[in-house]
C-alpha positions in Angstrom: -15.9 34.8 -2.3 -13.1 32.3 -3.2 -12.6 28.6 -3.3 -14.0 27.4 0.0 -12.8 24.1 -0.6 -9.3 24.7 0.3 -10.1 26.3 3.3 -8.2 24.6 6.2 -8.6 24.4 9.9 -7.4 27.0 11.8 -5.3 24.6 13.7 -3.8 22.7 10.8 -3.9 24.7 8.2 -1.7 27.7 6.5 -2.7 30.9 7.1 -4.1 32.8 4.0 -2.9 35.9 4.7 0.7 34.0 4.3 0.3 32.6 1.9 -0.9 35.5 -0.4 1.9 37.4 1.4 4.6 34.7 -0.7 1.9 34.2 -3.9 3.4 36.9 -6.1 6.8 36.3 -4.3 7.2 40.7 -4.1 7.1 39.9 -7.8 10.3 41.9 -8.9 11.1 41.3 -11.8 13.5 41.9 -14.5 15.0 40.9 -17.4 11.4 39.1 -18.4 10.0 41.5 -20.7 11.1 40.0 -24.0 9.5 36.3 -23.6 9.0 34.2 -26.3 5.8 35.2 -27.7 5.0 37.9 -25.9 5.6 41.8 -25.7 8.3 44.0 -23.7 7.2 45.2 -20.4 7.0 48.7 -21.5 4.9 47.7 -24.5 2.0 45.8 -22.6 -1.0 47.0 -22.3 -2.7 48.9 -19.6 -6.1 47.0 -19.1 -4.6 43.5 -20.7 -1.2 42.2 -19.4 0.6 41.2 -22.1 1.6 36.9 -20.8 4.3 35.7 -22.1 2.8 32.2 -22.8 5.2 29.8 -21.2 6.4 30.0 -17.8 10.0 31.3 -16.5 12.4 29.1 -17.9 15.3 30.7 -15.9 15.4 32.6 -12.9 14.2 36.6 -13.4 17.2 39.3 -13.5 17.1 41.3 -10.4 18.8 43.9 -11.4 15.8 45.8 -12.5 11.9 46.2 -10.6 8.8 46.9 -11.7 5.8 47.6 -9.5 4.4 44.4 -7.5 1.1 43.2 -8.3 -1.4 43.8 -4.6 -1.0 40.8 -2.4 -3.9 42.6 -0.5 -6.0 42.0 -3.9 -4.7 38.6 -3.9 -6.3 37.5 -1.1 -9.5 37.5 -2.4 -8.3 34.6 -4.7 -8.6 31.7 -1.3 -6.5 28.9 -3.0 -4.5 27.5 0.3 -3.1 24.0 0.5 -5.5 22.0 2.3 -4.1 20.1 5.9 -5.1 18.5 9.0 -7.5 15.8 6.8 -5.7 12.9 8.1 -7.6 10.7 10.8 -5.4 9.9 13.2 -5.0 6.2 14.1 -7.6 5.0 17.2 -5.0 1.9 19.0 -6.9 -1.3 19.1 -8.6 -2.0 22.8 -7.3 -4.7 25.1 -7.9 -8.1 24.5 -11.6 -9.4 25.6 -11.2 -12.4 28.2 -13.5 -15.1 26.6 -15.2 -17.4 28.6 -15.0 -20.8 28.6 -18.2 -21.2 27.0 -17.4 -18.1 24.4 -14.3 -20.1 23.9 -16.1 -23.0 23.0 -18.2 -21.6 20.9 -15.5 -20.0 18.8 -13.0 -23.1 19.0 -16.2 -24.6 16.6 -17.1 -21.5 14.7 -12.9 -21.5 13.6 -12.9 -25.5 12.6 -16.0 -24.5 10.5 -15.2 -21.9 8.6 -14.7 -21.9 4.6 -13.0 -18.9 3.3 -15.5 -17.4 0.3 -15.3 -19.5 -3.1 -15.5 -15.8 -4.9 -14.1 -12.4 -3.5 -15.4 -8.7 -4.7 -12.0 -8.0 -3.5 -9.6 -7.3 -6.4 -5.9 -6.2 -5.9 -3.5 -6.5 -8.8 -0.3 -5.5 -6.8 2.8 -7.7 -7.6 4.2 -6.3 -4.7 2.6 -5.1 -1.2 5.2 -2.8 -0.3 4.5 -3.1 4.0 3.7 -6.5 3.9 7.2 -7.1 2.2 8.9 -5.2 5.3 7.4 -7.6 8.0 8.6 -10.6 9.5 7.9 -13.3 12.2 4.9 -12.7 14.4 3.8 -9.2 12.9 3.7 -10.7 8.7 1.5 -13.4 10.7 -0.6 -10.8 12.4 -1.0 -9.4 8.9 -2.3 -12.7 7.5 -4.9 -12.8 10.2 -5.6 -9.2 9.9 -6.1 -9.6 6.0 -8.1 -12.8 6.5 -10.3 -10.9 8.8 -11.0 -8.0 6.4 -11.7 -10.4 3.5 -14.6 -11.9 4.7 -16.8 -8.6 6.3 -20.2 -10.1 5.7 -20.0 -13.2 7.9 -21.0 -12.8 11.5 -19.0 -16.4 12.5 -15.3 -15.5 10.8 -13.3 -15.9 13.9 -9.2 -16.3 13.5 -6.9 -17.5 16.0 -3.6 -17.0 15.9 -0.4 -18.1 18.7 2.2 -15.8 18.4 5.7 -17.6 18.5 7.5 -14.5 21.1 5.8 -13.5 24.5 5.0 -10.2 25.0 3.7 -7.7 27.4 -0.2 -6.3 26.7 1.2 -2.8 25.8 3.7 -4.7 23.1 1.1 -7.0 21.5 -1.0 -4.2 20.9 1.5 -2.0 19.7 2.3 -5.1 16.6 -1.5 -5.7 16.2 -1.8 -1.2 15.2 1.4 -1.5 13.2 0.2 -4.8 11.3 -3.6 -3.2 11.1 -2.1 -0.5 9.4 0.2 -2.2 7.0 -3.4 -4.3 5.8 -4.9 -1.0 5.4 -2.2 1.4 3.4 -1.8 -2.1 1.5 -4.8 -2.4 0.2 -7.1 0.8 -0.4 -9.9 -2.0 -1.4 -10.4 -2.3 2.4 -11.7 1.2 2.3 -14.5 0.4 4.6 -12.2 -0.6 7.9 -10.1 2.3 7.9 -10.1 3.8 10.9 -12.7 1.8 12.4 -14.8 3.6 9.3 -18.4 0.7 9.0 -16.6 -1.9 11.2 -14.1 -2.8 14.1 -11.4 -5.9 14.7 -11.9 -7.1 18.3 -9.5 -9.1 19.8 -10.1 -12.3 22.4 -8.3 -14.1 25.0 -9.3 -17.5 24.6 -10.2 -19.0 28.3 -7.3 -20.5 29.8 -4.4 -19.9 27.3 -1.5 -17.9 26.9 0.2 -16.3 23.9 -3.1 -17.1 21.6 -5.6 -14.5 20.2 -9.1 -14.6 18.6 -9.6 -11.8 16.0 -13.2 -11.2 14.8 -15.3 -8.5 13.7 -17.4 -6.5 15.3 -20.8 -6.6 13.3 -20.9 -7.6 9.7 -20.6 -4.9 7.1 -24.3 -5.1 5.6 -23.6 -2.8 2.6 -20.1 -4.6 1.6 -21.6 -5.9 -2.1 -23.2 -2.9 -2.9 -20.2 -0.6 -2.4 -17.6 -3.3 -2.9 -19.1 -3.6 -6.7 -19.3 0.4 -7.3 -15.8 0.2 -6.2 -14.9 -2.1 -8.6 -16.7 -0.6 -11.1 -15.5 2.5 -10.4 -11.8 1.5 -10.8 -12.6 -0.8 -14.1 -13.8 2.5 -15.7 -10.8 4.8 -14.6 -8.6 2.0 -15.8 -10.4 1.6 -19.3 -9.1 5.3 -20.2 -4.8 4.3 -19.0 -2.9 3.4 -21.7 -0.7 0.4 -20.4 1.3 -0.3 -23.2 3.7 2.5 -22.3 6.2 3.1 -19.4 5.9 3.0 -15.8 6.4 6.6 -15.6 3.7 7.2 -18.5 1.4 5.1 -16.7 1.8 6.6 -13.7 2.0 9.8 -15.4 -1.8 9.2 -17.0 -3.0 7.8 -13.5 -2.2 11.0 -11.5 -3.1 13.5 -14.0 -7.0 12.2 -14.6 -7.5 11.3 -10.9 -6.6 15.3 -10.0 -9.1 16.3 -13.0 -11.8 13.6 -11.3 -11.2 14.9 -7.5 -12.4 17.9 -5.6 -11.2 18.4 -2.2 -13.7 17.9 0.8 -13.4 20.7 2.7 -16.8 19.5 4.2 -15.0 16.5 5.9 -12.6 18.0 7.3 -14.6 20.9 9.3 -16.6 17.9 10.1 -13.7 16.4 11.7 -15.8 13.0 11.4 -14.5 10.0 9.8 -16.2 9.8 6.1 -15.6 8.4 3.6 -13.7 11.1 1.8 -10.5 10.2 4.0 -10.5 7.0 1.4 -9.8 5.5 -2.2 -13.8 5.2 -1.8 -14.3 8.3 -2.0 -12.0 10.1 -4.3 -13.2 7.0 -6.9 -17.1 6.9 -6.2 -18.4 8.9 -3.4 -17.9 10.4 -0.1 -20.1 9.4 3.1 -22.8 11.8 1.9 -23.1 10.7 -1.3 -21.2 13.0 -3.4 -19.3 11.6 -6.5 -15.4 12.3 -6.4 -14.9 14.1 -3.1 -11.9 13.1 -1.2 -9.3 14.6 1.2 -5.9 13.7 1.6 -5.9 10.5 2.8 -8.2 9.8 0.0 -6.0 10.9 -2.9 -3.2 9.3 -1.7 -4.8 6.2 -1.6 -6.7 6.0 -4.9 -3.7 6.5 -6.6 -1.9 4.0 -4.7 -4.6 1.5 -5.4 -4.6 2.8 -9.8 -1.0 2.1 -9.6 -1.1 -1.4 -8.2 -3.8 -2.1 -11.0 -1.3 -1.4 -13.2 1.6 -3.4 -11.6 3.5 -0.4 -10.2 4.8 -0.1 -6.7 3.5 2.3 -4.6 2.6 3.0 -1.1 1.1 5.5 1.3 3.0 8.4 3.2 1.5 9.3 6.5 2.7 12.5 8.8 2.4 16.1 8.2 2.6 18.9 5.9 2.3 22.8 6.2 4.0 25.9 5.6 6.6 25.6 7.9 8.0 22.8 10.3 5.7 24.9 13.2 2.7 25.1 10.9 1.7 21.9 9.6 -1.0 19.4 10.1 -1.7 16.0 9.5 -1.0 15.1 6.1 -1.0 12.1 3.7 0.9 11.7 0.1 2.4 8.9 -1.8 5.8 7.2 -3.3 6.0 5.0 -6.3 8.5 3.0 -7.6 10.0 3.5 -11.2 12.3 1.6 -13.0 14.8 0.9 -9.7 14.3 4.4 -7.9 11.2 5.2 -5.5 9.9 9.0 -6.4 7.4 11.2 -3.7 4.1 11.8 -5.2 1.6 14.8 -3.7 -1.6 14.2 -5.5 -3.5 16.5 -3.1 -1.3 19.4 -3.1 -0.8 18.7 -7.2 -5.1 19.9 -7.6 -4.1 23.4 -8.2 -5.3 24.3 -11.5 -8.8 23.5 -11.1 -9.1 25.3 -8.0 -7.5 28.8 -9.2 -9.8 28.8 -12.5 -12.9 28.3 -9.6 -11.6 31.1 -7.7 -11.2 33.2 -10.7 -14.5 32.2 -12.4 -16.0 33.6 -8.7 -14.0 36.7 -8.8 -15.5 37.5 -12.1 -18.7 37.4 -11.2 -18.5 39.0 -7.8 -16.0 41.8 -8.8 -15.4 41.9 -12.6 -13.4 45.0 -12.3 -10.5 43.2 -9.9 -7.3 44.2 -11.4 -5.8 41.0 -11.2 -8.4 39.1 -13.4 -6.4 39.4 -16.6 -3.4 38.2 -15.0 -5.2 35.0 -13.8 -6.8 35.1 -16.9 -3.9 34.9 -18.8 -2.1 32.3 -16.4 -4.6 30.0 -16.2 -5.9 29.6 -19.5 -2.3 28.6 -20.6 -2.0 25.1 -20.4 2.1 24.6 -20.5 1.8 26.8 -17.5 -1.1 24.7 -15.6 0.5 21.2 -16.8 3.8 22.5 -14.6 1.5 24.1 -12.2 -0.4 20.7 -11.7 2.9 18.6 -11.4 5.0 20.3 -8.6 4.8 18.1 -6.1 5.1 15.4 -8.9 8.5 12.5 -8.6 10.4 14.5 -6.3 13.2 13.4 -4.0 12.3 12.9 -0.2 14.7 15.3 0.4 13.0 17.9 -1.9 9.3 16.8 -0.1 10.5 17.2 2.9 12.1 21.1 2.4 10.1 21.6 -0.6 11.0 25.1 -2.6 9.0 26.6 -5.5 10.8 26.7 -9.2 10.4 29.2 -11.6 8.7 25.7 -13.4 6.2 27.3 -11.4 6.2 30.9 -11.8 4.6 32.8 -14.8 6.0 35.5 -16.1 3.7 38.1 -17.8 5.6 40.2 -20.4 4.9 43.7 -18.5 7.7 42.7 -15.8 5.5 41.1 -13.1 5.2 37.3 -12.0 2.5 34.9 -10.4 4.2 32.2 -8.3 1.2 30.5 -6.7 3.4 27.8 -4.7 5.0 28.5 -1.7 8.2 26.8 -0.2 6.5 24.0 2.2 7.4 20.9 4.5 6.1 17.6 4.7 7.3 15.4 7.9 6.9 12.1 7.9 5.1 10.2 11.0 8.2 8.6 11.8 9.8 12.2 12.5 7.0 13.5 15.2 5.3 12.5 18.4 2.4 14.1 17.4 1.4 10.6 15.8 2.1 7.3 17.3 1.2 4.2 15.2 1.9 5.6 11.8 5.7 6.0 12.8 6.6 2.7 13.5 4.9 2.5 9.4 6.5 5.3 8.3 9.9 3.7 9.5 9.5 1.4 7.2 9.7 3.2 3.8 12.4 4.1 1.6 13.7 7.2 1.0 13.1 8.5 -2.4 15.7 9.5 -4.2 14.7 9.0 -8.0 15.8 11.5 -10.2 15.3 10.6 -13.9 11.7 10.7 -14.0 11.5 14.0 -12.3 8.9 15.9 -14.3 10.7 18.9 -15.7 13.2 16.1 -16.9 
């Protein structure tokens, strides 16, 4: 019974039993009888608790307690935050020696090529936020790299470039992953290259030279058009709905709340540990590697919203590194930033999917054990939408230093009018990559960010 799709890996993910253990947060409560709209404590009902229709605006009195609603009970209600869903980085391989015939044969494939008249590929970003953090040899890397990926379909799209500095192997390589992944958390529209996902950059020595590379493609990526236009397509018809004659943070605002009510977390993919399409704006916009419509993980959702914001001229970018409980249980995790007015703000889309989960759970738990006595406190929580819009929206513009030790509000807790209290978030961490050995290649990306410390758009502002 439950919600399976926010079961995690036992490795990675946060133990239920915890996390039920903090859900009703021992629930002692006092000084919330009288709520706005709702009864005393005393007065409410036996069978019916009696909600109070918003949630806490201040912090309960503890002067007072009332009996704790069963954490045991809760548990039946599976509604963990999902981790360990980000693919960790595979390092390009070493440099191919090309023959001098190979060579050859490339030195005339390069002095050929014409770049497409027309490109499938659309990016409306007035700003890609890594690119704009590069310089010398690694923004010419990414040139190459974003050449390469621009072009999938054609089997003789070779590109050579000399880099300016010498380097050891171990170095080059070490720029090539760093300006790989800058192309890819760029632009989500390369969906089908991350991670190696239809196709892979090789790299060449030319025969005979020094300090010059060939990058090419593995195999062409047959099924670019197809999935290239339902991409598109996909993103025109999300689009149509955003109003864009309003603010940045209404825009953004708009973007994140219908891509939560389009996505359902693929648990799937990540027991599958197997790199789908889920882990990309692909599939939280279209379809995951098995065909079904709006699945994504975290990678996923922090992409796609990247990518909606950059339609709409917002900067944004991708946060790579870990997320959990507590600093000793976390897994891999992805989220985002966006930029509005002058301040950069920390954006959880994942973790921000509550709602529709706990009204799943609760739907399940009615029909498997109608008589659970916590089904009219859910009932009553969920079904009140001031509570589920704050609900939905606490990971939402927060400071990095409120991400990264992140502590539940009472924004978050409901407050039923018979004394007791749901608080269905927990306090949690997110790390980023540049913080942990655990995942080399995303830190020297993850160095690059800003830290967020917008305040004004916070949402209970």
């Amino acid at each position: 019974m439950g919600d399976t799709r926010r079961r995690t890996r036992a490795s990675a993910g946060i133990a239920i039993a915890g996390l039920f253990a903090l859900l009703l947060s021992v629930c002692v409560m006092v000084g919330c009888g009288n709520q706005s709209g709702g009864q005393s404590g005393n007065q409410a009902p036996s069978n019916t608790p009696a909600a109070s229709g918003e949630p806490a605006a201040t912090a309960p009195d503890a002067a007072t307690s009332t009996e704790a609603l069963s954490a045991d009970a809760l548990k039946s209600f599976s509604a963990g935050l999902p981790t360990g869903s980000l693919e960790i980085f595979d390092a390009p391989d070493s440099p191919t020696e090309l023959t001098a015939t190979e060579t050859e044969k490339v030195d005339r494939a390069i002095r050929a090529y014409k770049a497409p008249e027309k490109s499938l590929l659309v990016n409306k970003a007035k700003n890609f936020y890594f690119k704009s953090q590069l310089s010398g040899d690694l923004k010419e890397l990414y040139d190459v790299i974003y050449s390469l990926f621009s072009d999938p379909t054609n089997a003789d799209a070779y590109f050579s470039l000399k880099l300016k500095s010498t380097e050891d192997e171990d170095e080059f390589l070490d720029d090539v992953s760093l300006a790989w992944l800058a192309v890819q958390y760029d632009h989500p529209e390369f969906f089908w290259a991350y991670n190696g996902l239809e196709v892979t950059m090789n790299i060449g020595k030319p025969h005979k030279t020094s300090n010059e590379y060939i990058f090419y493609l593995d195999k062409p990526y047959k099924r670019y058009e197809n999935e290239m236009k339902a991409f598109n397509d996909a993103v025109d018809s999300f689009m149509n709905d955003i109003d864009l004659e309003g603010s940045d943070y209404q825009i953004a605002r708009q973007i994140h709340d219908k891509l939560i009510a389009m996505v359902t977390y693929d648990d799937e993919a990540v027991k599958s540990e197997t790199n789908d399409l889920a882990h990309t704006a692909y599939g939280a916009l279209v379809e995951n590697s098995s065909g079904m419509p709006h699945m994504a993980v975290c990678d996923g959702y922090s992409q796609a919203f990247v990518y909606l914001l950059q339609q709409a001229g917002i900067d944004a970018a991708v946060v790579l590194g870990e997320g959990g409980s507590s600093k000793s249980g976390t897994g891999p995790h992805a989220w985002s930033m966006v930029k509005l007015g002058e301040e950069w703000y920390e954006v959880d889309s994942t973790w921000d999917d509550q709602t529709q989960t706990w009204r799943e759970a609760l739907a399940a738990a009615k029909q498997d054990d109608p008589t659970n006595e916590l089904i009219p406190y859910l009932d009553a929580a969920f079904g009140n939408q001031a509570y589920c819009d704050a609900l939905d929206h606490a990971y939402y513009n927060l400071t990095t230093a409120q991400m990264s030790d992140y502590e539940p509000t009472t924004a978050t807790m409901f407050v039923f009018s018979d004394g007791k209290a749901l608080q269905p978030v927990e306090p949690t961490v997110h790390t980023r990559a540049d913080k942990l050995s655990s995942q080399p290649g995303y830190d020297k990306l993850m160095a690059l960010l800003p830290t967020a410390t917008g305040t004004e758009y916070a949402y209970a502002s």
